[in-house]
N, CA and C of each residue as an Amber inpcrd file, in Angstrom:
protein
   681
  14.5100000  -8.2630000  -3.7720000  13.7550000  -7.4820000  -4.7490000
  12.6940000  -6.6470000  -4.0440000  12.5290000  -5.6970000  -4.3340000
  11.6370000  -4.9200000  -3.6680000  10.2980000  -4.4770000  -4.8920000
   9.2630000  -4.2250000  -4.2650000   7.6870000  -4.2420000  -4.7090000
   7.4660000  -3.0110000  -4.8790000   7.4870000  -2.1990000  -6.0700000
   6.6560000  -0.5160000  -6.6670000   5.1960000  -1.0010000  -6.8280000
   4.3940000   0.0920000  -5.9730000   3.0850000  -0.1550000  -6.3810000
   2.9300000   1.5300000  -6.4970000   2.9090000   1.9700000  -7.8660000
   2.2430000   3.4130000  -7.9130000   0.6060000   3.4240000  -7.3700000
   0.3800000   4.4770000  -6.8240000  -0.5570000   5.0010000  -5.8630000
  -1.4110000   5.5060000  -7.1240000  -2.7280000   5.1570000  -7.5790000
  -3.6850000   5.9430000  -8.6840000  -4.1340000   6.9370000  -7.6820000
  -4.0440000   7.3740000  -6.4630000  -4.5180000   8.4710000  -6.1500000
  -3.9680000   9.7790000  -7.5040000  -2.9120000   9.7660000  -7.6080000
  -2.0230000  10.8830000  -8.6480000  -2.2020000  10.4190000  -9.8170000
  -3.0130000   9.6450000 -10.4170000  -3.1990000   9.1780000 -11.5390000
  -3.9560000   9.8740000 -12.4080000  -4.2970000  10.3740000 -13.5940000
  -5.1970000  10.9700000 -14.3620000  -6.2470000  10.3260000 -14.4800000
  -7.5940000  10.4970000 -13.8950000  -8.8480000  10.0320000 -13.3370000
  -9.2010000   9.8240000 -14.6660000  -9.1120000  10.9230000 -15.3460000
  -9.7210000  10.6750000 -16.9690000  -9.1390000   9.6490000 -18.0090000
  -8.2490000   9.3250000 -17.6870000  -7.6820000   8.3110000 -18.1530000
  -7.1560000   6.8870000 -17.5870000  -7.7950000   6.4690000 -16.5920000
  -7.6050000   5.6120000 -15.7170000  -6.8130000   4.2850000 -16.3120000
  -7.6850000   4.0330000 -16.8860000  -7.6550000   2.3540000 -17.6650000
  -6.1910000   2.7060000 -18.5020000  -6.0360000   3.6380000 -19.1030000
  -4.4780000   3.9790000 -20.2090000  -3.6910000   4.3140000 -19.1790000
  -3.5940000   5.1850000 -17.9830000  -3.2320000   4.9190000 -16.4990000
  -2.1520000   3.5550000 -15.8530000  -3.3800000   2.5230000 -15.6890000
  -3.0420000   1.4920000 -15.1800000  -2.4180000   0.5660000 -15.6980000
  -2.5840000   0.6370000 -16.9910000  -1.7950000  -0.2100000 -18.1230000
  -1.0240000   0.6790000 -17.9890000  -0.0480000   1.5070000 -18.2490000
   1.1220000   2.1810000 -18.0820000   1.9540000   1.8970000 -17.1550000
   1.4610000   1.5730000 -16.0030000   2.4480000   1.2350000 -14.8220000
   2.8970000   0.1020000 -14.7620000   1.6970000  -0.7450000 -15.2080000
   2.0280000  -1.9870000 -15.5250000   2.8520000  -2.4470000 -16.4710000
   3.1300000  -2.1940000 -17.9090000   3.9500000  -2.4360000 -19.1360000
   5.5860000  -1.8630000 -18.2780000   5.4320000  -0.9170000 -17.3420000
   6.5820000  -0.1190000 -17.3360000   7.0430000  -0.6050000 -16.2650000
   6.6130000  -1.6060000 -15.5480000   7.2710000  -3.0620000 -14.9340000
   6.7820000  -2.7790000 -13.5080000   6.4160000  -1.4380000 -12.8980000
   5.1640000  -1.7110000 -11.4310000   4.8490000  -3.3420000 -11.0250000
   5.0150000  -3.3630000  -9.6400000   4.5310000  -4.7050000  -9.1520000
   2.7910000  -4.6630000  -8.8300000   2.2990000  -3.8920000  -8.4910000
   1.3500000  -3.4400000  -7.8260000   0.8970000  -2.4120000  -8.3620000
  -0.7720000  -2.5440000  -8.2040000  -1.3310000  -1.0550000  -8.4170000
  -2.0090000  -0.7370000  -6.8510000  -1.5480000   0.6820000  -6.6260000
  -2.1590000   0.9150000  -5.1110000  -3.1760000   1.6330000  -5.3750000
  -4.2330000   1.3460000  -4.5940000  -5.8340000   2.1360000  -4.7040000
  -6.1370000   2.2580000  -3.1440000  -6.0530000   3.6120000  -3.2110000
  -6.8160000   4.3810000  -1.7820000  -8.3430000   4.6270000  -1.9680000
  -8.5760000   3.8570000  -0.7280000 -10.0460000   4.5650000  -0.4780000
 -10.3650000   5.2920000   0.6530000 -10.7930000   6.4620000   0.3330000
 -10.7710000   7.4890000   1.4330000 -12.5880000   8.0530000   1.5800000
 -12.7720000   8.2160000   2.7730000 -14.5000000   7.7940000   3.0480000
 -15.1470000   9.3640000   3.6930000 -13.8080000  10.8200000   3.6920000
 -13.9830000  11.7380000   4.2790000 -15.1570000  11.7150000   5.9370000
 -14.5530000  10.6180000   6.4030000 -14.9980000  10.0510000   7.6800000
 -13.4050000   9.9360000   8.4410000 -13.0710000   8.9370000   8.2630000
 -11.4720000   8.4030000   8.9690000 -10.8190000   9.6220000   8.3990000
 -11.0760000   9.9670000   7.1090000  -9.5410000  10.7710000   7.1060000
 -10.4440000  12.0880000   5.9910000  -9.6920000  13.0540000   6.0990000
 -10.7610000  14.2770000   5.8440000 -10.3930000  14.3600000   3.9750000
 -11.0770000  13.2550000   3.3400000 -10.5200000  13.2030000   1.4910000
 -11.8400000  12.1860000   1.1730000 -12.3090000  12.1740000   0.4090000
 -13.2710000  11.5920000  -0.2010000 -12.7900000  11.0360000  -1.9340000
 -12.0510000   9.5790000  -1.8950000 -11.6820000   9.0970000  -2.7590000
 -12.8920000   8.3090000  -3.8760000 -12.4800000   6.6630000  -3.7700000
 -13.1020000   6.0610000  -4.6370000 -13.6600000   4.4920000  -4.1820000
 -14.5770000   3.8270000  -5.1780000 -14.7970000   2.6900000  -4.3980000
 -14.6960000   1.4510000  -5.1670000 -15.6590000   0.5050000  -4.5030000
 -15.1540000  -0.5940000  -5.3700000 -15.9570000  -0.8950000  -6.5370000
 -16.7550000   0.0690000  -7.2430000 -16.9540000   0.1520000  -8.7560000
 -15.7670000   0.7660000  -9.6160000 -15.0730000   1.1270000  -8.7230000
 -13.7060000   2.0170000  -9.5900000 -12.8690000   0.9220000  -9.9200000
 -12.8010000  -0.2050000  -8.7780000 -11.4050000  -0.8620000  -9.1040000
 -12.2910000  -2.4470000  -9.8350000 -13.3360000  -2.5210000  -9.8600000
 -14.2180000  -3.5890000 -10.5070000 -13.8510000  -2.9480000 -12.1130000
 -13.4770000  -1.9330000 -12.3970000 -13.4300000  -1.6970000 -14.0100000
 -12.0570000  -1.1420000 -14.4170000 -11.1480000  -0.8920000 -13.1050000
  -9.7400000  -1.6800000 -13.8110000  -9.0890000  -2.3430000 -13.4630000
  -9.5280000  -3.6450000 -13.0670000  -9.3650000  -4.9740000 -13.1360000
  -8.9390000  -5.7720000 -13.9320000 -10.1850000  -5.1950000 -15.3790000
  -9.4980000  -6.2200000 -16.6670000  -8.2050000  -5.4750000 -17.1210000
  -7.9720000  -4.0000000 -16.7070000  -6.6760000  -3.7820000 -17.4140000
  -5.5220000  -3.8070000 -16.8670000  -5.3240000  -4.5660000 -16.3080000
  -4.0140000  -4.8560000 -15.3380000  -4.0080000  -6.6340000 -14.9050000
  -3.1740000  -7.1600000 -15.1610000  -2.8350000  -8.5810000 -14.4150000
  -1.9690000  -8.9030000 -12.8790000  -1.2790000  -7.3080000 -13.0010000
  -0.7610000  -7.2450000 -11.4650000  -1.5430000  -7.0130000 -10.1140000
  -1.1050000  -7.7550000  -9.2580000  -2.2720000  -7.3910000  -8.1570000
  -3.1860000  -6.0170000  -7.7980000  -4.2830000  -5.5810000  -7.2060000
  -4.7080000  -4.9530000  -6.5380000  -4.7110000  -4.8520000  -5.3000000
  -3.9800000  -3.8820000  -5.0110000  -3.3300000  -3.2380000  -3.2020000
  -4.1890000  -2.1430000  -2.9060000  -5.6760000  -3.1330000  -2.3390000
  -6.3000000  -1.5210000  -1.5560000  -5.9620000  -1.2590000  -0.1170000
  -6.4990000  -0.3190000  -0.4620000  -6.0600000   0.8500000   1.0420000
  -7.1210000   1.1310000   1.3490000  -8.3020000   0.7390000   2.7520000
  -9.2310000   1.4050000   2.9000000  -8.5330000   1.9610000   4.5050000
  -8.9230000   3.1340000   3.6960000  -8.7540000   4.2570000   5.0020000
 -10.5260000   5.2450000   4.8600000 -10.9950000   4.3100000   5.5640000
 -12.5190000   4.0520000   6.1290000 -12.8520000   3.9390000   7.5030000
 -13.9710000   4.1130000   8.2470000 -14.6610000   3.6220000   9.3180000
 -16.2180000   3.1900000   8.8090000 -16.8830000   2.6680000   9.6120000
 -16.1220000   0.8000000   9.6860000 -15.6740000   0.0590000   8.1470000
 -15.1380000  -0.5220000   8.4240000 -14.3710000  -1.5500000   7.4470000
 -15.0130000  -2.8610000   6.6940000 -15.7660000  -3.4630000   7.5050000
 -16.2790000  -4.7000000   7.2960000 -17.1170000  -4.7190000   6.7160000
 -17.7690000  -4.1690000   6.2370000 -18.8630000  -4.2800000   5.2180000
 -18.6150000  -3.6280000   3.2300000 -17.3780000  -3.1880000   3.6630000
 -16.6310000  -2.8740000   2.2900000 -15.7140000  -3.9250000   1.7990000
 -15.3080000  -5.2540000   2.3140000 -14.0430000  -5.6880000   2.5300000
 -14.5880000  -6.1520000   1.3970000 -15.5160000  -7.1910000   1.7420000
 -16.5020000  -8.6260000   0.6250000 -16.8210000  -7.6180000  -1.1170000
 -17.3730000  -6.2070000  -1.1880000 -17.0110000  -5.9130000  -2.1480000
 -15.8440000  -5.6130000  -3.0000000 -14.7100000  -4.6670000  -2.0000000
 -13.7310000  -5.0540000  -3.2560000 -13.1400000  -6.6360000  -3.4030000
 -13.4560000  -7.5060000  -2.4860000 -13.1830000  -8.6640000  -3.0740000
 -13.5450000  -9.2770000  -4.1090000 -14.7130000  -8.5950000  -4.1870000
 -15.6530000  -9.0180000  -5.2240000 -15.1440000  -8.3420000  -6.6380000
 -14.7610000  -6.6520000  -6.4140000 -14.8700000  -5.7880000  -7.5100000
 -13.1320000  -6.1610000  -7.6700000 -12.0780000  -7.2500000  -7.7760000
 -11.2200000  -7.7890000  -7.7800000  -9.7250000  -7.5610000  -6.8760000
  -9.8990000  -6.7850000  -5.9670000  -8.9590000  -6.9360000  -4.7010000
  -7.9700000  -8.1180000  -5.0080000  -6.4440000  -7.8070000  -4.7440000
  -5.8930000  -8.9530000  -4.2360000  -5.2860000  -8.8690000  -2.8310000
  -4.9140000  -7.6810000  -2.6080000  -4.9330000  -7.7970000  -1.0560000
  -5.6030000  -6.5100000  -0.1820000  -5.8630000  -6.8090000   0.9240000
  -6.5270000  -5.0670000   1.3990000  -6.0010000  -4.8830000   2.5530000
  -5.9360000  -3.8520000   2.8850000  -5.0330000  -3.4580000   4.1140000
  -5.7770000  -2.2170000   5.0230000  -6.4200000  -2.2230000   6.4690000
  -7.3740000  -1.3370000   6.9290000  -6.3930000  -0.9420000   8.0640000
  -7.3840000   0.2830000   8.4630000  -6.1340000   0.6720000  10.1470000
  -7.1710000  -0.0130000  11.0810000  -6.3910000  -0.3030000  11.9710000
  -7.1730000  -1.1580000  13.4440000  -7.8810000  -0.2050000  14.1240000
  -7.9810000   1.4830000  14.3560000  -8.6950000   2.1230000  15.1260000
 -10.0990000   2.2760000  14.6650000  -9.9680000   1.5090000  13.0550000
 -11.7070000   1.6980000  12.2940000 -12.4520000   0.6460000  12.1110000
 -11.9590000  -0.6900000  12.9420000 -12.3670000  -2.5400000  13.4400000
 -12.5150000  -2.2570000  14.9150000 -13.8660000  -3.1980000  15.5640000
 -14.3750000  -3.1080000  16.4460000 -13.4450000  -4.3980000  16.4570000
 -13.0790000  -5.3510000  15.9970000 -12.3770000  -6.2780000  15.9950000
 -11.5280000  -6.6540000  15.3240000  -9.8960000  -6.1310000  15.2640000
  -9.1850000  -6.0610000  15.0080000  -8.9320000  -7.4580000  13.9300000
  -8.9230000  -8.8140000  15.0150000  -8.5640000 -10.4450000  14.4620000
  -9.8650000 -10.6780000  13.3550000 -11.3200000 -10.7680000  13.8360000
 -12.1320000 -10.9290000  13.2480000 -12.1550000 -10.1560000  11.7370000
 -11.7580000  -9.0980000  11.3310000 -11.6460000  -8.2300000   9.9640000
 -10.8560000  -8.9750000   9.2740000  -9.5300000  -9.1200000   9.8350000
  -8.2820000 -10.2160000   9.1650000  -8.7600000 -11.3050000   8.7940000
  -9.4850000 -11.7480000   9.5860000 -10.0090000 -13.0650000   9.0830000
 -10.6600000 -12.9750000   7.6840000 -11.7740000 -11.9680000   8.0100000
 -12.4750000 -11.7350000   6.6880000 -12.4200000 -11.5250000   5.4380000
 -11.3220000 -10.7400000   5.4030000 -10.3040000 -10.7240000   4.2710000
  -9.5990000 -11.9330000   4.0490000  -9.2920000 -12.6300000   4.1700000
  -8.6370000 -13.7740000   4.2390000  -9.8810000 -14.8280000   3.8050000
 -11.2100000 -14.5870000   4.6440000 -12.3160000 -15.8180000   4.2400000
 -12.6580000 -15.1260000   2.7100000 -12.2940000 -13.8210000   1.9380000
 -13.1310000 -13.5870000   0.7570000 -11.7560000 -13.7670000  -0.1860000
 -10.3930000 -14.5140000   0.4760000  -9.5730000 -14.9080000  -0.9100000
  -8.8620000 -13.8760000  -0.7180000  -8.2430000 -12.9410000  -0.2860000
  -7.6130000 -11.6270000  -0.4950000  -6.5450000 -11.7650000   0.8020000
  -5.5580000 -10.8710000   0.4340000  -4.3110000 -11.1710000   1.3710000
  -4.4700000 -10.3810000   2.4900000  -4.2040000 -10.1640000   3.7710000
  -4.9310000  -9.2440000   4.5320000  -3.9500000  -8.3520000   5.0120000
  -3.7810000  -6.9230000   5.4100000  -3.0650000  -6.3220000   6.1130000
  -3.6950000  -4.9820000   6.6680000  -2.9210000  -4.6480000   7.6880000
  -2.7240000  -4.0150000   9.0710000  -1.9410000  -2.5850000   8.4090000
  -2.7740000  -1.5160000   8.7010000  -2.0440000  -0.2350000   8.3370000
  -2.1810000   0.6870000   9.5020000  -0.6990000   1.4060000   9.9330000
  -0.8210000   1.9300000  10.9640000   0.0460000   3.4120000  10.6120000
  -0.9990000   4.5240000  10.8160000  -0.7350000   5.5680000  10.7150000
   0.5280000   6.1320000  11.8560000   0.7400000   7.0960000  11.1620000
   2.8160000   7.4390000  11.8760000   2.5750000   7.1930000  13.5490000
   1.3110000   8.2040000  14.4300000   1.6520000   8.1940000  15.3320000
   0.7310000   6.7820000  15.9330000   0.5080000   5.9100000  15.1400000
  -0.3030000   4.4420000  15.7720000   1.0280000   3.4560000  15.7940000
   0.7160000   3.3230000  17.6530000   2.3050000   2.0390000  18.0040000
   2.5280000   0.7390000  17.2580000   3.1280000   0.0920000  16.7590000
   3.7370000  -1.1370000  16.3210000   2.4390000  -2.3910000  17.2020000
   2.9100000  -1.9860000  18.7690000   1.5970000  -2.6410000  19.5590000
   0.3800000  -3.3340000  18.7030000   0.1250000  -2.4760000  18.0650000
  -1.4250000  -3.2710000  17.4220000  -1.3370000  -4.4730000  16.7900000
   0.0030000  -4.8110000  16.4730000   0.3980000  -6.2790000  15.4750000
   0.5570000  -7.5120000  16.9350000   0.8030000  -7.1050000  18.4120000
   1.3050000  -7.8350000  19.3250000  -0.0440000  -9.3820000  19.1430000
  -0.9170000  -9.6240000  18.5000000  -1.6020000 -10.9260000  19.4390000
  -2.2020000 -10.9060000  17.9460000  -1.8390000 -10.7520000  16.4830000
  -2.5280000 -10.7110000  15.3190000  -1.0650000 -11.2890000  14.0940000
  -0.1610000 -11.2570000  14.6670000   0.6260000 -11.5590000  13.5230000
   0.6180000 -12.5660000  12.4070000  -0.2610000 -13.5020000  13.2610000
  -0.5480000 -15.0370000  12.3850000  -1.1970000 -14.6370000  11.0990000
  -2.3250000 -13.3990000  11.4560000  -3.1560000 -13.0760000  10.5070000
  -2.5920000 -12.2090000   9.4520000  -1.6240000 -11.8750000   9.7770000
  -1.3460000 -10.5790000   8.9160000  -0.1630000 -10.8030000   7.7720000
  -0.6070000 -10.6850000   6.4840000   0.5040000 -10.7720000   5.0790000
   1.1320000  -9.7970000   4.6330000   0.8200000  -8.6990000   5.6240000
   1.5980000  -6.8080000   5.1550000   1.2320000  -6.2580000   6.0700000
   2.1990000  -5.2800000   6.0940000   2.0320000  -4.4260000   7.6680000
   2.1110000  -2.7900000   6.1140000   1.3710000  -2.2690000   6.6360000
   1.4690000  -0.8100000   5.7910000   1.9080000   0.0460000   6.8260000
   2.9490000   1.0610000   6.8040000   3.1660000   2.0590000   7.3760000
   2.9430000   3.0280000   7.0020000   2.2930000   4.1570000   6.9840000
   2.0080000   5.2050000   6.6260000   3.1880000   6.2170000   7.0810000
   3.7720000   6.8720000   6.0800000   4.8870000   7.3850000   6.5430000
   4.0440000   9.5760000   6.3240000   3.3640000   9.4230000   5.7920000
   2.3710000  11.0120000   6.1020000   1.4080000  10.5950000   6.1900000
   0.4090000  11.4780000   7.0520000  -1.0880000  11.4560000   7.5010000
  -1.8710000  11.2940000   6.5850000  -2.2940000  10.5940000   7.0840000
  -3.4270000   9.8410000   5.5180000  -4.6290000  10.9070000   5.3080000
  -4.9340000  11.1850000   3.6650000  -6.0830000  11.9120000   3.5320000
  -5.9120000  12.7900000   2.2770000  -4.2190000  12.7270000   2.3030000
  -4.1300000  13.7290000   0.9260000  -2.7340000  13.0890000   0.0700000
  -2.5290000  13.0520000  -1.1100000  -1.3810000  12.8980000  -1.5180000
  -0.2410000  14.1270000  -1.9520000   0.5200000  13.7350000  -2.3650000
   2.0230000  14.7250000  -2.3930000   2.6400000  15.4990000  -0.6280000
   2.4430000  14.8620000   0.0630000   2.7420000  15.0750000   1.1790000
   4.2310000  14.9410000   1.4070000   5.1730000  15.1690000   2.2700000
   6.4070000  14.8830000   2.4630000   6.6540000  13.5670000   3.1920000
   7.8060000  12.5100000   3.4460000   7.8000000  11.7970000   4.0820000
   8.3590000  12.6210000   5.3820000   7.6790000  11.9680000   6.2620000
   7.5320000  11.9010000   7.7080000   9.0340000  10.7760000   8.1400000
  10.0500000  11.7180000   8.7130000  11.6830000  11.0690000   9.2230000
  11.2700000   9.8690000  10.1300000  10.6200000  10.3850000  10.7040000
  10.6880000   8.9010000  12.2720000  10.0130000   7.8340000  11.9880000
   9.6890000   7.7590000  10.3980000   9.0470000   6.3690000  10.0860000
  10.3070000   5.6360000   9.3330000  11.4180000   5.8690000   9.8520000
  12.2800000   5.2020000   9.3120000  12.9590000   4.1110000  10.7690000
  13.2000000   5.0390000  11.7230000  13.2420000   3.8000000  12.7100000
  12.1740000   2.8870000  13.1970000  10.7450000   3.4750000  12.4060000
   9.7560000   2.4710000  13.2170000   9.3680000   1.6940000  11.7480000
   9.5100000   1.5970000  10.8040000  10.5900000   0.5160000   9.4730000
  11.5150000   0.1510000  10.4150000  12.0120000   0.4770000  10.9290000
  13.4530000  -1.0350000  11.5560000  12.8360000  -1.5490000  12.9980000
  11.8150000  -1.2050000  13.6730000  11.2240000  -1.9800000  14.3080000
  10.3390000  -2.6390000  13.8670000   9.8440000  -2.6530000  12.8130000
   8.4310000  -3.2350000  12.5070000   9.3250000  -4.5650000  11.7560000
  10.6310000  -4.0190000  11.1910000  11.5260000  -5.1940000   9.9190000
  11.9840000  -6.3770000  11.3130000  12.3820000  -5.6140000  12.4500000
  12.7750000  -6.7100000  13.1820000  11.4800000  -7.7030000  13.9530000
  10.5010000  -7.3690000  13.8880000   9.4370000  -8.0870000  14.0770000
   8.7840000  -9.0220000  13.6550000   8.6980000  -8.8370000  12.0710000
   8.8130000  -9.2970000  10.9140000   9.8230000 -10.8770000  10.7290000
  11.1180000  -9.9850000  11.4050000  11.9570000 -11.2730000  10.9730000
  12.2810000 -11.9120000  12.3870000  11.3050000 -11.7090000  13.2320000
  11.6770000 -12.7910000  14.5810000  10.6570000 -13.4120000  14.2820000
   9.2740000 -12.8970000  13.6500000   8.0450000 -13.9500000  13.6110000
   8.5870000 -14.9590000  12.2190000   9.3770000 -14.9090000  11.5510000
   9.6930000 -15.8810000  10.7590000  10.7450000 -16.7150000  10.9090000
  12.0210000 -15.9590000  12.4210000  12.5510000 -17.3580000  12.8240000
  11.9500000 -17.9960000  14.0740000  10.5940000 -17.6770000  13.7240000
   9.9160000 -18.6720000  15.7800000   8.6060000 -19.5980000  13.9990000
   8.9920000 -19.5780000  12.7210000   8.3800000 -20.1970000  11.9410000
   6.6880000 -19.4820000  11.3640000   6.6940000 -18.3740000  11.7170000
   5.7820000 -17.7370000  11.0590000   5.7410000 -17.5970000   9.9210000
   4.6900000 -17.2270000   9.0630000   4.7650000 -16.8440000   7.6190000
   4.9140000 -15.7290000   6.7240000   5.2580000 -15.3970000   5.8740000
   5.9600000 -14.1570000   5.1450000   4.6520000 -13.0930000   5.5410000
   5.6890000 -11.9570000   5.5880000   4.7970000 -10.9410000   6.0380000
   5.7750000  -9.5700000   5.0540000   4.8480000  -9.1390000   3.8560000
   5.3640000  -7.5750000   3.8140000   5.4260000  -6.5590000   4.6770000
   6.5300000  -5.4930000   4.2720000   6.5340000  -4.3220000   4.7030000
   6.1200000  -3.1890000   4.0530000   5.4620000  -2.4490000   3.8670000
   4.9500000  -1.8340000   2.3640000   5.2560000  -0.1960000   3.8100000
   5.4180000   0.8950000   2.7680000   5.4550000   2.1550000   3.1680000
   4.6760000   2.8840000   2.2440000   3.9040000   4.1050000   3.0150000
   3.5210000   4.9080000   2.0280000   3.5460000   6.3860000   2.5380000
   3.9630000   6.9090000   1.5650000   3.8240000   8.6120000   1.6500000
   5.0360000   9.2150000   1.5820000   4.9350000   9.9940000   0.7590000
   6.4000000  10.5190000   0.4230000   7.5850000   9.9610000  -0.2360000
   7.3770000   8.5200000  -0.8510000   8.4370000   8.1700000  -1.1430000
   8.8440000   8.4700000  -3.0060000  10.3990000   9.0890000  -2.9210000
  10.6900000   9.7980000  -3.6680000  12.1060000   9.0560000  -4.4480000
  12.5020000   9.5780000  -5.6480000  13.7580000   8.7600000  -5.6940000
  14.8720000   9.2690000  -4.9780000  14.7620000  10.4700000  -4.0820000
  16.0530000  10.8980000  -3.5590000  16.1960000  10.2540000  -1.6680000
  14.8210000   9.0830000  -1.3690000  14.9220000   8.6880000  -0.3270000
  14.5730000   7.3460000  -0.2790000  13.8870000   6.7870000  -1.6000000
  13.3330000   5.4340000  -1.3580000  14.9440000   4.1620000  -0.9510000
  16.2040000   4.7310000  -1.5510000  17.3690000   3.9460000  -0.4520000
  16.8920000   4.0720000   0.4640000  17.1420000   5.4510000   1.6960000
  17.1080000   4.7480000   3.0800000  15.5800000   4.4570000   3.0590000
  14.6320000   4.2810000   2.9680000  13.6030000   3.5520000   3.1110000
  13.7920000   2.1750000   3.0960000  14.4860000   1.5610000   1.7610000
  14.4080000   0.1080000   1.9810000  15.8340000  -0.2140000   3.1730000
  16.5680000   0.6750000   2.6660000  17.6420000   0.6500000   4.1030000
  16.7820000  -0.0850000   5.2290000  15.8550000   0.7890000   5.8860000
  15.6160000   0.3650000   6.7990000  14.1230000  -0.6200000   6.9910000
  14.0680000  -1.0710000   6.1750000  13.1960000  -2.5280000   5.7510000
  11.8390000  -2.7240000   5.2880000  12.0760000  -1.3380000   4.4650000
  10.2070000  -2.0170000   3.8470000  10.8070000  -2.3320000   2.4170000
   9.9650000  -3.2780000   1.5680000  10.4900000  -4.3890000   0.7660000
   9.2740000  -3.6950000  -0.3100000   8.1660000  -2.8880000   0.2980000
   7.2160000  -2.9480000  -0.7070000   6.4890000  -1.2470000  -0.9650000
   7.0360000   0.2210000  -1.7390000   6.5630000   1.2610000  -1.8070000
   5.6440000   1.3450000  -2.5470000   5.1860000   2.3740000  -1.7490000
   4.1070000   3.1210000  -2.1480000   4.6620000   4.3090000  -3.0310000
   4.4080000   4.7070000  -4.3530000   4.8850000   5.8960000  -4.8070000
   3.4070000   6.5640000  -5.3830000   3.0200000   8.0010000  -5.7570000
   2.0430000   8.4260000  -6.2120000   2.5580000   9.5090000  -6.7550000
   3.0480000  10.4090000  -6.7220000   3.0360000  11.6240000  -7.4390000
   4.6260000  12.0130000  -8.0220000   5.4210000  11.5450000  -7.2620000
   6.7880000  10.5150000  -7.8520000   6.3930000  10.0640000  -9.1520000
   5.7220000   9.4070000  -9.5380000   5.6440000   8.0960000 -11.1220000
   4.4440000   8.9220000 -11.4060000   3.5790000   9.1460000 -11.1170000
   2.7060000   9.9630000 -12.0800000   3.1020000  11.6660000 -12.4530000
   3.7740000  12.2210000 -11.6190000   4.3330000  13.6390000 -11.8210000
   5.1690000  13.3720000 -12.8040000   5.7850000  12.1770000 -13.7200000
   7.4510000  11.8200000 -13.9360000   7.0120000  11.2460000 -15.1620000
   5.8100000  11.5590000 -16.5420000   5.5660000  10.7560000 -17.3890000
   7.3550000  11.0500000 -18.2610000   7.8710000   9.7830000 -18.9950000
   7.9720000   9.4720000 -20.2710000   7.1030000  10.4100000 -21.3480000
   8.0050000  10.9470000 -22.3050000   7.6540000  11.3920000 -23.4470000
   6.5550000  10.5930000 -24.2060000   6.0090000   9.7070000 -24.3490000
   5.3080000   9.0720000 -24.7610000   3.9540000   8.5860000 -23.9600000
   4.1520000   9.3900000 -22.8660000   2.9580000   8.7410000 -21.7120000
   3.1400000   7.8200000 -21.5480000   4.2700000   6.8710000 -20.9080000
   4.4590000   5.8830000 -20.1570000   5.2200000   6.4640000 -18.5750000
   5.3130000   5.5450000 -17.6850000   6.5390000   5.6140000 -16.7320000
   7.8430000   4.8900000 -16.3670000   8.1890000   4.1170000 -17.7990000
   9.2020000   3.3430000 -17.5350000  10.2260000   3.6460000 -16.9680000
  10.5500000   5.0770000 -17.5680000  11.8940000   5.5310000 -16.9580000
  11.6650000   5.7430000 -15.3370000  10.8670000   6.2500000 -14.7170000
  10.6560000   6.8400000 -13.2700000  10.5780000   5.6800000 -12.5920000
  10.2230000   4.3490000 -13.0420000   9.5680000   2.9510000 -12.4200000
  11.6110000   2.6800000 -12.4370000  12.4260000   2.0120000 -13.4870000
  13.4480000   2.1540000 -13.5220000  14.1220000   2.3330000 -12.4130000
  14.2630000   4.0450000 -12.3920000  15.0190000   4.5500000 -11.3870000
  14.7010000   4.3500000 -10.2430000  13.4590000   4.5290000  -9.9330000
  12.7970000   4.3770000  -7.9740000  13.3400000   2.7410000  -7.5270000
  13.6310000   1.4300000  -8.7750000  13.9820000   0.5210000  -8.6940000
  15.2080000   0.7830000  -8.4430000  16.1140000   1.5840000  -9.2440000
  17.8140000   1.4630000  -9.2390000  18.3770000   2.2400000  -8.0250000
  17.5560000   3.3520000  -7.6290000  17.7440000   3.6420000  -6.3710000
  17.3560000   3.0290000  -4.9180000  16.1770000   2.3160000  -5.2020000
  15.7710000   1.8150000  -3.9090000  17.0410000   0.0370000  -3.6810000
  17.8430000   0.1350000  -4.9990000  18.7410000  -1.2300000  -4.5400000
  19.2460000  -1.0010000  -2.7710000  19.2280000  -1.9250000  -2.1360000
  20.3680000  -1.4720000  -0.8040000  21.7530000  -1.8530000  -1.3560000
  22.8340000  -1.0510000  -0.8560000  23.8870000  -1.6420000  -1.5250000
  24.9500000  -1.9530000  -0.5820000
């Protein structure tokens, strides 16, 4: 089974809360929330008073994204403002293990996001810590971007990594992708082994007559089957 988490970056800001309940009723695993700090990456998103107030309207997890410098002093609030898992890039941790931890000491699932041209390398001496590997499949900072091709063989290196640390008895680790994923590619995406998308302007560009996204949630499901 594979994991839809629509991206509220593409979400109607003005309507957030009727938003998030939408993705959710329309069977979304995940809600993805970017935070962008126009520091790390040149976009100035949202924080954790945004996702502290739609919290109560959703029961499915919260998948943040801080694409920030530094990291550690934001982690403990969205844990607070209801995070269920968070996922940072390693070039914006003075200490890569120590952040993981932290996330992990405030209850929240922890993961490792590595932008297209950042090596696989950074997971080599951290895997214990890590419950999702995020790949960024376009340059982080803006949405509706195209997917980026060569994040499809480094999805089948990151999947075989994945599944040697779980036959030497390691513990489950997602693969989550983000950027660009569309219904005319999310097959070879899971083809080549991420289990958990990112969609944003896909499911919010794609309302249902009624302002839902059931139908677009649906299909990105019926296409992303491997067969």
């Amino acid at each position: 089974m594979i994991r839809l988490a629509p991206s509220i970056l593409s979400a109607d800001f003005a309507r957030l809360g009727e938003e998030v309940r939408a993705i959710e009723s329309a069977g979304a695993d995940l809600v993805h929330f970017d935070v962008m700090d126009n520091h790390y990456v040149p976009n100035l998103t949202i924080g954790p008073l945004v996702c502290e107030a739609i919290r109560p309207h959703v029961q499915i997890p919260i998948d943040v994204h801080l694409m920030v410098e530094p990291v550690d002093a934001l982690i403990p609030l969205f844990a607070k403002a209801g995070a269920n898992l968070i996922s940072f890039h390693p070039e914006a941790s003075r200490h890569v293990d120590r952040t993981l931890q932290l996330i992990r000491d405030h209850g929240c699932k922890a993961g490792v996001a590595l932008n297209p041209a950042t090596p696989l390398e950074w997971l080599d001496h951290v895997m214990e810590r890590v419950d999702l590997i995020l790949l960024m499949s376009v340059n982080p900072g803006f949405g509706g971007q195209a997917f980026i091709p060569s994040t499809l063989a480094k999805l089948q290196a990151a999947r075989k990594r994945i599944d040697n640390h779980r036959a030497a008895g390691g513990q489950p680790i997602w693969l989550e992708v983000d950027g660009g994923v569309k219904l005319d590619n999310i097959g070879r995406i899971v083809e080549a082994g991420a289990d958990t998308l990112v969609a944003g302007s896909a499911v919010f560009g794609a309302p249902d007559s009624d302002g839902g996204y059931r139908s677009v949630i649906q299909q990105l499901r019926h296409n992303g089957e491997v067969r």
